[in-house]
ZADO-1210 file (C-alpha; in nm, 4 decimals, padded with zeros to 6 digits):
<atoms>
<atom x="07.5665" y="-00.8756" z="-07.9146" code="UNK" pos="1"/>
<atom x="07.5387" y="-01.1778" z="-08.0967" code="UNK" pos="2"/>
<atom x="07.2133" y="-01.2966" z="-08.2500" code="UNK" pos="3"/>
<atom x="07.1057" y="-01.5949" z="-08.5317" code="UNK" pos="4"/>
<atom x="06.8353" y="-01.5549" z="-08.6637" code="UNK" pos="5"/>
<atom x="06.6944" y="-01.8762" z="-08.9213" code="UNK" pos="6"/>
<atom x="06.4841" y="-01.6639" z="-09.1464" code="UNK" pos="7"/>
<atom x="06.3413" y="-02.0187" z="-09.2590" code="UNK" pos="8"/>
<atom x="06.2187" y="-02.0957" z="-08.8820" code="UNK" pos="9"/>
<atom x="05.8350" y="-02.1570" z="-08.8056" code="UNK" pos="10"/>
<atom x="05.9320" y="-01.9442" z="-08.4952" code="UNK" pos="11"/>
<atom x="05.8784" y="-01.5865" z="-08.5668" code="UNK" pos="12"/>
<atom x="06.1877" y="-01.3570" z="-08.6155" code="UNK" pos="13"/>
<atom x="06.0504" y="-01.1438" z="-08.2964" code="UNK" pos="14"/>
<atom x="06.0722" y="-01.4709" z="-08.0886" code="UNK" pos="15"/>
<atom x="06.3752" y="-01.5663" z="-08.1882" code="UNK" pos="16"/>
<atom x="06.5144" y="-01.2274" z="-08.1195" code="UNK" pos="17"/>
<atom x="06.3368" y="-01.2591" z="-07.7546" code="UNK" pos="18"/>
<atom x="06.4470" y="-01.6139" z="-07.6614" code="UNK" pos="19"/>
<atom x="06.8216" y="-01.5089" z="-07.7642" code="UNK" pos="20"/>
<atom x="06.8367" y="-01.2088" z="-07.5763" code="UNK" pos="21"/>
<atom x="06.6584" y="-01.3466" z="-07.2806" code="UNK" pos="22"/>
<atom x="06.8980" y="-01.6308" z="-07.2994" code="UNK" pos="23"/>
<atom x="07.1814" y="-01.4076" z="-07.3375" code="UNK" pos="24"/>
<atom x="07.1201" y="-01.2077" z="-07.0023" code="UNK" pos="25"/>
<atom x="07.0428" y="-01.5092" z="-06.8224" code="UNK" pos="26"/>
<atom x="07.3831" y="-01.6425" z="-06.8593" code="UNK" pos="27"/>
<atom x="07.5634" y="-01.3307" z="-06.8161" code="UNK" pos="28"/>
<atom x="07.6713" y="-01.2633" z="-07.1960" code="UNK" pos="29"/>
<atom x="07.4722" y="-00.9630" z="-07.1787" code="UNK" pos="30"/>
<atom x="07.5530" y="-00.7395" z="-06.8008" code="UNK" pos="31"/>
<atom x="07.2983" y="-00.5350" z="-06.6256" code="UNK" pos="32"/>
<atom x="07.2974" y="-00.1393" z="-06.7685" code="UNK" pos="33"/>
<atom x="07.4405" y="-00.2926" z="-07.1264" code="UNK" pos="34"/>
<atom x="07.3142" y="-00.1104" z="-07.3506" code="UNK" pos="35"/>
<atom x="07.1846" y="-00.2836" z="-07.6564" code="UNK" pos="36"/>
<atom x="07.2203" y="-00.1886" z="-08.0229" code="UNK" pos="37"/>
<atom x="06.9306" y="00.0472" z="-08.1588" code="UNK" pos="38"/>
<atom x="06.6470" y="-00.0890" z="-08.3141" code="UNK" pos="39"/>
<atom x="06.7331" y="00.0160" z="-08.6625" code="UNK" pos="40"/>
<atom x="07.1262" y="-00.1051" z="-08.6216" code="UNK" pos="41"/>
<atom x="06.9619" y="-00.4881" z="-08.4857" code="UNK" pos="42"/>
<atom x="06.7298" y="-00.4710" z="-08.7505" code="UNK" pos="43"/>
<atom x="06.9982" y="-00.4020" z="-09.0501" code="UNK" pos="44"/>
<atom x="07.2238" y="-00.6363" z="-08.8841" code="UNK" pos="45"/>
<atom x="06.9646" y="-00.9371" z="-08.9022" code="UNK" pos="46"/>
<atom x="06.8376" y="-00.8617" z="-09.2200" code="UNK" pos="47"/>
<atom x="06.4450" y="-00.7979" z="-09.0578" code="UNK" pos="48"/>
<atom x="06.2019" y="-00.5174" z="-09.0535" code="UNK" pos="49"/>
<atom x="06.2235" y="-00.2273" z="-08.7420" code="UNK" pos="50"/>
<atom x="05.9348" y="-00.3330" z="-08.6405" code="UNK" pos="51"/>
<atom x="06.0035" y="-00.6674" z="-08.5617" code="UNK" pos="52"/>
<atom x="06.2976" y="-00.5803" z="-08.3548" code="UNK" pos="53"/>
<atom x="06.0994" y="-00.2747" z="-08.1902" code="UNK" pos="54"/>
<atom x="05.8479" y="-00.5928" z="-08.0920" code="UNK" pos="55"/>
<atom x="06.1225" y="-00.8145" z="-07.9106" code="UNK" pos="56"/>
<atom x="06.2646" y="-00.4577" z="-07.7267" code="UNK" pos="57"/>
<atom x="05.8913" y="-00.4333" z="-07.6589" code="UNK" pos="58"/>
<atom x="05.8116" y="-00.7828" z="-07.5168" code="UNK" pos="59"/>
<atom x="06.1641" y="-00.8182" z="-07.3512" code="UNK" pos="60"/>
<atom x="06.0694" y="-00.4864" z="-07.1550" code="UNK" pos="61"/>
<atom x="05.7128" y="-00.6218" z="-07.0851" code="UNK" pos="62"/>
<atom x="05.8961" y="-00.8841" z="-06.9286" code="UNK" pos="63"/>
<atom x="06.0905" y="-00.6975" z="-06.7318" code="UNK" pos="64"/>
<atom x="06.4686" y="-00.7693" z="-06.9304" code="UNK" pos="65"/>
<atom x="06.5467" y="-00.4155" z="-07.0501" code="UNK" pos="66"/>
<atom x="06.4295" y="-00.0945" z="-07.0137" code="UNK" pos="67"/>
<atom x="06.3820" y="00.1831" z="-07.3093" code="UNK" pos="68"/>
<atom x="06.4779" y="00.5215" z="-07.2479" code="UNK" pos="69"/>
<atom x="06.3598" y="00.7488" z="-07.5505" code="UNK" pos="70"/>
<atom x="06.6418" y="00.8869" z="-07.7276" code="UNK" pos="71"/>
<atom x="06.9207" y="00.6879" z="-07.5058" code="UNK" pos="72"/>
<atom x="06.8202" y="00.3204" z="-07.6248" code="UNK" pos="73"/>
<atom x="06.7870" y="00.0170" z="-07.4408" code="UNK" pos="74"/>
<atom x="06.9653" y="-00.1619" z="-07.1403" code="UNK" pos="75"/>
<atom x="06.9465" y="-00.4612" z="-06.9658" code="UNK" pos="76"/>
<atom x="06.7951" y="-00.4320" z="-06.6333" code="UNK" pos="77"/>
<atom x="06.9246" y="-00.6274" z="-06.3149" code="UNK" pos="78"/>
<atom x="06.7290" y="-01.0214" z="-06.2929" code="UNK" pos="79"/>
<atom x="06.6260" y="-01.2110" z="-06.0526" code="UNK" pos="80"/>
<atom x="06.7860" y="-01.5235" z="-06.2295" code="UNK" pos="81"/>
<atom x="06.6115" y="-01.7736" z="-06.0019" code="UNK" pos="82"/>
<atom x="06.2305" y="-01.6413" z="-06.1170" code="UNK" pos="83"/>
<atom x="06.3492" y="-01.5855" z="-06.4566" code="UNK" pos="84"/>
<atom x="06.5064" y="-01.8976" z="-06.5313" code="UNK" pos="85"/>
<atom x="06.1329" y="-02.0475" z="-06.3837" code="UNK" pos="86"/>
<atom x="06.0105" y="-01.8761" z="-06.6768" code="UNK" pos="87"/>
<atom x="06.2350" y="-02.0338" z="-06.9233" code="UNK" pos="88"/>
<atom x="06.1848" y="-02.3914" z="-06.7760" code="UNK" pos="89"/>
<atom x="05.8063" y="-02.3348" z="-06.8044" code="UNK" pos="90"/>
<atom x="05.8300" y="-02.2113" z="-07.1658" code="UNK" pos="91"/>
<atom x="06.1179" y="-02.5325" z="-07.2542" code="UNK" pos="92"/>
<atom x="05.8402" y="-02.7205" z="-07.1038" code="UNK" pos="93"/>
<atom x="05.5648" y="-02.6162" z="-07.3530" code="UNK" pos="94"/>
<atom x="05.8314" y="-02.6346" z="-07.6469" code="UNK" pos="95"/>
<atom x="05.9128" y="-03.0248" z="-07.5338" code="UNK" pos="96"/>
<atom x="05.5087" y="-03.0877" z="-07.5238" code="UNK" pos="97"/>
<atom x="05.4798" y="-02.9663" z="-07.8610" code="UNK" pos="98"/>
<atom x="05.7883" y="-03.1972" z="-08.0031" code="UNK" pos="99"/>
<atom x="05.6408" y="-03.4921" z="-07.7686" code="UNK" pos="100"/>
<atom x="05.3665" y="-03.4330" z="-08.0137" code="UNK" pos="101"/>
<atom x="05.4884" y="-03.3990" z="-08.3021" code="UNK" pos="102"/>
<atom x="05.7046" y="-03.6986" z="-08.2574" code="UNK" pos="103"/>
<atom x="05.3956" y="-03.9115" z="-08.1499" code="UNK" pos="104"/>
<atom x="05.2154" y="-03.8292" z="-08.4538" code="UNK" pos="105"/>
<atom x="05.5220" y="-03.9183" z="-08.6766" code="UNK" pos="106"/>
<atom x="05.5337" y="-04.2739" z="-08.4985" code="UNK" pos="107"/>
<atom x="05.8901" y="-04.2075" z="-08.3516" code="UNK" pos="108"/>
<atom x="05.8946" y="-04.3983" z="-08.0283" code="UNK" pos="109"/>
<atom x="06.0420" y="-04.2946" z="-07.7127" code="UNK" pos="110"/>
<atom x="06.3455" y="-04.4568" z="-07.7238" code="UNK" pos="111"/>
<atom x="06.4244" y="-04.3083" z="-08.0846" code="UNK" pos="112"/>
<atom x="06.3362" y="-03.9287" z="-07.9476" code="UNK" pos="113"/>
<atom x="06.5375" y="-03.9925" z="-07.6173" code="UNK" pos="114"/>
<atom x="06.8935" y="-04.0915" z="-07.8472" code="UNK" pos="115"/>
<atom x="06.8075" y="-03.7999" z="-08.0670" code="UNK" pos="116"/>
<atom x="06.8122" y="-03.5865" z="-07.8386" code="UNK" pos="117"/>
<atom x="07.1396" y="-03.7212" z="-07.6807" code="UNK" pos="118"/>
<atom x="07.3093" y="-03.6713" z="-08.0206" code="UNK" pos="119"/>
<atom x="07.1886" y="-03.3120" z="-07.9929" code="UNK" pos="120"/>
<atom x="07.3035" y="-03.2620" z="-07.6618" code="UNK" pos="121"/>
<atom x="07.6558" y="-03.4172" z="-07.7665" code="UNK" pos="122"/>
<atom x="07.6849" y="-03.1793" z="-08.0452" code="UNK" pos="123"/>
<atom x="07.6931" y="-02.9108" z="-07.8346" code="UNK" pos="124"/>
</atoms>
């Protein structure tokens, strides 16, 4: 499994971790029953405490993505992509409100924001 984490990042390491993941089984990267790597291997691996990674496994099982099975690890559980990709549109949505903000208060205008993200979207 394939994670980057940006130890600089406002976003918390545990989010980052989540949003990955959950983006990773959404697309099919990641199959149901995979198992993922124990919490101490993903946490020496990304450079970050246990117990931030033990909080991702934790909120990515809260959230019905994987399931822990004490002393077997943790696997991806089967998704109902269409509910959980609702999820991720509602969350983009909050992340776009908060840059639709931020951009406002730095005086960019719409126009400006709309090419930028274009070159983003190019880039990948």
């Amino acid at each position: 499994m394939k994670v980057m984490i940006q130890h600089n990042s406002m976003v918390p390491i545990y989010e980052q971790l989540v949003n990955q993941i959950k983006s990773l089984i959404l697309e099919g990267s990641l199959q149901e029953n995979a198992s993922l790597p124990s919490v101490r291997v993903l946490a020496k691996e990304i450079k970050a405490s246990a117990l931030t990674v033990k909080k991702a496994y934790d909120l990515l099982e809260q959230e019905g993505f994987i399931a822990t099975v004490h002393g077997k690890g943790s696997f991806v559980l089967a998704v109902n992509r269409h509910a959980k990709r609702e999820n991720l549109l509602y969350s983009t949505q909050a992340e776009l409100e908060q840059v639709i903000k931020k951009a406002r208060q730095a005086g960019i205008s719409i126009t400006e924001l709309a090419d930028l993200v274009a070159v983003i979207l190019e880039e990948e």
